[in-house]
C-alpha positions in Angstrom: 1.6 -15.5 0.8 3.2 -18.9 -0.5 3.8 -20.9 2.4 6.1 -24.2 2.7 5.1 -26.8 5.7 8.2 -28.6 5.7 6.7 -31.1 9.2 3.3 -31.9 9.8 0.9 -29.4 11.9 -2.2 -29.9 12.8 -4.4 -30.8 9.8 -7.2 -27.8 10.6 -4.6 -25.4 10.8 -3.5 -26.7 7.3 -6.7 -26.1 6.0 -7.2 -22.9 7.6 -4.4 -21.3 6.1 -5.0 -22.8 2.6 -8.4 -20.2 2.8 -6.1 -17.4 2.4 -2.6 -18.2 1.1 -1.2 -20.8 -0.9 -0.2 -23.7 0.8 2.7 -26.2 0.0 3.1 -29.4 2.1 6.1 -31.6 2.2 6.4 -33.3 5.5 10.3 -34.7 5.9 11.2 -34.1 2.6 15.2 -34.4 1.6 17.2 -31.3 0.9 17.1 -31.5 -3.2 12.9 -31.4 -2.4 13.2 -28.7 -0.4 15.0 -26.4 -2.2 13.4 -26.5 -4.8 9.8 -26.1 -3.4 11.0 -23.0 -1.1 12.2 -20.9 -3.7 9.4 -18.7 -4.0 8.0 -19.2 -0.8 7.6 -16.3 1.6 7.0 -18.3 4.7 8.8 -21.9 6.1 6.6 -23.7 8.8 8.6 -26.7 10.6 8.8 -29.0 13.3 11.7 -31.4 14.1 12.5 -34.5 11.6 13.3 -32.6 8.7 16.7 -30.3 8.6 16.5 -26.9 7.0 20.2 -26.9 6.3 22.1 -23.6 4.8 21.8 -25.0 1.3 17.8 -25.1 1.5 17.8 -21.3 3.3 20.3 -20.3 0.2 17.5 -21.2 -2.2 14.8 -18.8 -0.2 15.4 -15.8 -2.3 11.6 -14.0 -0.8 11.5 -16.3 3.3 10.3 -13.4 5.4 9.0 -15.5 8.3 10.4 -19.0 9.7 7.8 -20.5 12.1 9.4 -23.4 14.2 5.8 -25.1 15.6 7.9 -26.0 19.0 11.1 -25.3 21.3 14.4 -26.8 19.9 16.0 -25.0 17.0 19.4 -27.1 16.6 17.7 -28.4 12.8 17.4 -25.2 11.3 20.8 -22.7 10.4 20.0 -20.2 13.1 23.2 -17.6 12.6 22.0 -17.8 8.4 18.6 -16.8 9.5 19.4 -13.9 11.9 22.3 -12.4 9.6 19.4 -12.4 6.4 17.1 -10.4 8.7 14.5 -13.6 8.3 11.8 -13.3 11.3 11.8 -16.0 13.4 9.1 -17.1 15.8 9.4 -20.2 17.8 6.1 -21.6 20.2 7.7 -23.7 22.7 4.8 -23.0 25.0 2.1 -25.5 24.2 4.3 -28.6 24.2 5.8 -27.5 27.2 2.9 -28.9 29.0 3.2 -32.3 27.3 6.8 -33.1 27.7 6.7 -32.3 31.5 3.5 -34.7 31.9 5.6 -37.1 29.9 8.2 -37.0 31.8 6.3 -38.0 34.5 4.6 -40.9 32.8 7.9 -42.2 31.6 9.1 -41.7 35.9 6.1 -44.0 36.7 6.4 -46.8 33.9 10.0 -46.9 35.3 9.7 -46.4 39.1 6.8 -49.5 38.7 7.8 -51.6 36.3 4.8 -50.9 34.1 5.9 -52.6 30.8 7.1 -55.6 32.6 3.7 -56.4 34.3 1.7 -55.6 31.4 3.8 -57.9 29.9 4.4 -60.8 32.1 0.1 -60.0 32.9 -0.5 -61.1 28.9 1.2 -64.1 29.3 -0.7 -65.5 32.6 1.9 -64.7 34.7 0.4 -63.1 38.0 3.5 -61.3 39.3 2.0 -59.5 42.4 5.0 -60.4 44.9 7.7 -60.1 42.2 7.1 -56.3 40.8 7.6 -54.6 43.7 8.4 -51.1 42.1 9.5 -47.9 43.9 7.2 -44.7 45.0 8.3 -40.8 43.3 7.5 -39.1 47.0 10.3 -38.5 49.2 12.5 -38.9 46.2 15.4 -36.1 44.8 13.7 -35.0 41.2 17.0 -33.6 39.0 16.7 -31.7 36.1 19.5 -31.0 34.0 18.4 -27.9 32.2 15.5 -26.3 34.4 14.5 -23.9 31.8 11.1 -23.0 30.7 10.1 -27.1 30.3 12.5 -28.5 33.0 10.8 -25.8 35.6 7.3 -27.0 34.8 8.9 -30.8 35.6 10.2 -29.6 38.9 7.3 -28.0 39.8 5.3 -31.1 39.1 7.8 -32.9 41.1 7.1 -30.7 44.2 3.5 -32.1 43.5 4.5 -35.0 44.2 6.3 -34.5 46.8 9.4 -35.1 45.3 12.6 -32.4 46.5 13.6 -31.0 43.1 17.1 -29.8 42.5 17.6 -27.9 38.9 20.6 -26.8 37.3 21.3 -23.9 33.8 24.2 -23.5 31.8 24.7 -19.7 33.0 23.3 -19.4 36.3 22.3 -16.3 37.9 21.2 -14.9 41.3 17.6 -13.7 39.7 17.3 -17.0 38.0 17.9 -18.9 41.2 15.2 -16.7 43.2 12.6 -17.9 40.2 13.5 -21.2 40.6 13.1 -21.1 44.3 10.1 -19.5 44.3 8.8 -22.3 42.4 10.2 -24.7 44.5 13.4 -25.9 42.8 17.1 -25.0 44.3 19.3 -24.2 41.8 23.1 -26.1 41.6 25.7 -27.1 39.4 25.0 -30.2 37.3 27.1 -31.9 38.7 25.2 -31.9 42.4 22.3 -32.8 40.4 23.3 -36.0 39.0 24.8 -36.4 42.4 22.1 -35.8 44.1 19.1 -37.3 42.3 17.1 -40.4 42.2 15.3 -39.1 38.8 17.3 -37.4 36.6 15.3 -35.4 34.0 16.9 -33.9 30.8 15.6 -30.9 29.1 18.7 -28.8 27.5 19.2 -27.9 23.9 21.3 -29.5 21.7 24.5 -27.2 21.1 28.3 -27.7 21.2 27.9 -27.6 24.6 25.7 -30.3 25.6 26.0 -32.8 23.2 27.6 -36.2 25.1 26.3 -33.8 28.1 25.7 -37.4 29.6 28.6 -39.3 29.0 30.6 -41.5 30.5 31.9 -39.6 33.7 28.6 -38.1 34.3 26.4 -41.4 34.4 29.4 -42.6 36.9 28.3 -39.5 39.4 25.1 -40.5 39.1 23.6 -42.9 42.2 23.7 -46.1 42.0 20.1 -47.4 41.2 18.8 -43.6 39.9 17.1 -43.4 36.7 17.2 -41.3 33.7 14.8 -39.8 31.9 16.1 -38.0 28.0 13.2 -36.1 26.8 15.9 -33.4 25.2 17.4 -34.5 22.1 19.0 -37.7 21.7 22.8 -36.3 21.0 22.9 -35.3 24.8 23.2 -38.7 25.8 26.2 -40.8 24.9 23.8 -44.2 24.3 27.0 -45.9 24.2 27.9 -44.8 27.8 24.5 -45.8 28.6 24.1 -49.0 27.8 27.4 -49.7 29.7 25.8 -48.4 32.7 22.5 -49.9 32.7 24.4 -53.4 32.0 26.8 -52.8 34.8 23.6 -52.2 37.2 24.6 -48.4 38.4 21.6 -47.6 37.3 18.2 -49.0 37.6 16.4 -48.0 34.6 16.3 -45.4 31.4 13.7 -44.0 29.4 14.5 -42.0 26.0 11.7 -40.5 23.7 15.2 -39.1 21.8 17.8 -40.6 20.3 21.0 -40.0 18.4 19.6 -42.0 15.2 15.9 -41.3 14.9 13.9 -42.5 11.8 11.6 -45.3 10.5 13.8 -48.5 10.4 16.2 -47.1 13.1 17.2 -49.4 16.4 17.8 -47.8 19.1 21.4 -49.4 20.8 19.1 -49.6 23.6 16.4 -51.6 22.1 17.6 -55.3 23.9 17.5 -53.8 27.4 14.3 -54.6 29.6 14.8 -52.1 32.1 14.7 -49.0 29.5 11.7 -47.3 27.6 12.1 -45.8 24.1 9.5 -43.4 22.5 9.6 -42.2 19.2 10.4 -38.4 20.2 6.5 -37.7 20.9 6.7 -36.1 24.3 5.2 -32.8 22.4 2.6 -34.6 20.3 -0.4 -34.9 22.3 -3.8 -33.8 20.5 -4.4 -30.7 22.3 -0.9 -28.9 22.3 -0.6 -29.8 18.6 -4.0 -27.9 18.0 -3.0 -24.6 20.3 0.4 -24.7 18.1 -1.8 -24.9 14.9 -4.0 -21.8 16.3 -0.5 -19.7 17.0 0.6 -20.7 13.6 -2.2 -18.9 12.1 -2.2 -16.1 14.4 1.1 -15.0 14.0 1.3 -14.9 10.0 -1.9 -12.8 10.2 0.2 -10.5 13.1 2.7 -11.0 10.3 1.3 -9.3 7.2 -0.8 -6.6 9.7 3.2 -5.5 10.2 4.3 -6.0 6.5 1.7 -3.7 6.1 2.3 -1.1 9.2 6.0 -0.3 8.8 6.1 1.1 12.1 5.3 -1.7 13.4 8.1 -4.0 11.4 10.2 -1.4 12.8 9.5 -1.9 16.1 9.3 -6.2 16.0 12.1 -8.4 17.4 13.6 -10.5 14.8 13.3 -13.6 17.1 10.2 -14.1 18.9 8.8 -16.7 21.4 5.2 -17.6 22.1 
């Protein structure tokens, strides 16, 4: 099969599939690139920081499979995808993993002033009695979105011995009774924010939640809580942010997303020494990137065993998560 990598995957999966198919890379290319290169292609492999717009899907006359090597689908023309009958298997699992340990990296460097005393440290300044930073047990974990990543946060937040509250944009009784049974009680977002001392963000970006955390919200939030965006950067109105974290309502931010995202792009943010910015790699640690590579390669083998079983392509759910 002719394949199209349109974001960069683990290089040994690269080379794996180049064994048996023929293998185009273009990591982050523009539009015009990309519609031209997928014409013929039967497969689409991508990450996030590239967008496969309508006009580039329009130019896949023989896509069959779209592989998203992650979670969030809001760069990719998913209603043009499902009416075309084009499979679609997304692997959310394996970062999963690394975005909740992030989150709780980004908790600590926050909660302890880490950047400040490294800092302060490589200048000579011994700033033992000034640093005093704040401890993550006994505090109220929120997480705005407590789906399949935002659950593994809270239930590393019970670890710590943190009291978790969770929210979901369509809450249910049977969702509530997973969540408790891993610990987390299910509210309304706005008794999270409420609520919270940390307040985690792991929703999609949709209609719906983009400026999820705008001005009104960041104003329920307590006084001295910090935030933690490890979503996608449209959730958060940076504007509103900024505001807040200049004001003093709250104590500190840390965003590994953001609304403009791109070599040579400043973050609004940037001046502020109580807020962390990442460039979106809460995913990207060595060892998730190399499971996604390994599910890459088995699903397009799963993939032509069907093209070639029609009772099993029969059978097959147009979208599929691993």
């Amino acid at each position: 099969m002719k394949i199209l990598i349109a974001s960069s995957i683990f290089p040994e999966a690269i080379e794996k599939l180049r064994e048996e198919h023929d293998v185009i890379c273009a990591f982050g290319a523009a539009e015009e690139v990309l519609k031209s290169l997928i014409e013929d292609c039967d497969v689409l492999i991508f990450r996030s920081g590239v967008q496969i717009t309508t006009g580039v899907l329009k130019c896949a006359h023989n896509l069959k499979l779209v592989l998203r090597a992650g979670s969030g689908i809001d760069n990719i023309d998913l209603e043009y995808v499902l009416q075309k009958g084009i499979r679609l298997i997304r692997i959310p699992g394996p970062g999963a993993r690394a975005v909740a340990e992030m989150s709780f990296g980004l908790m600590l460097a926050l909660a302890r002033n880490l950047l400040e005393a490294d800092r302060l440290t490589r200048q000579g300044r011994w700033a033992k009695h000034e640093l005093t930073g704040h401890a993550l047990k006994s505090k109220v974990l929120g997480i705005v979105g407590a789906g399949n990543i935002g659950s593994l946060v809270g239930q590393l937040g019970i670890a710590w011995g943190m009291s978790v509250v969770g929210c979901v944009e369509r809450p249910t009784p049977l969702i509530a009774d997973r969540l408790r049974e891993k610990g987390i009680r299910l509210t309304g977002c706005d008794e999270v924010l409420a609520e919270a001392d940390f307040v985690s963000l792991h929703v999609p970006l949709k209609a719906s939640t983009r400026n999820l955390i705008d001005a009104r919200a960041l104003a329920q939030m307590k006084r001295g809580a910090f935030l933690i965006n490890l979503a996608r950067g449209g959730v958060v109105d940076e504007a509103a942010l900024y505001q807040a974290l200049m004001e003093g309502h709250l104590r500190g931010a840390a965003l590994d997303v953001h609304a403009a995202e791109g070599e040579g792009k400043i973050s609004p943010l940037a001046g502020l020494d109580n807020v962390i910015l990442t460039p979106h790699i809460g995913a990207g640690t060595f060892d998730s990137q190399r499971e996604i590579g390994e599910i890459v390669i088995q699903s397009i083998d799963s993939f032509l065993i069907e093209e070639t079983a029609p009772e099993l392509a029969t059978q097959r759910e147009l979208v599929t998560i691993i």
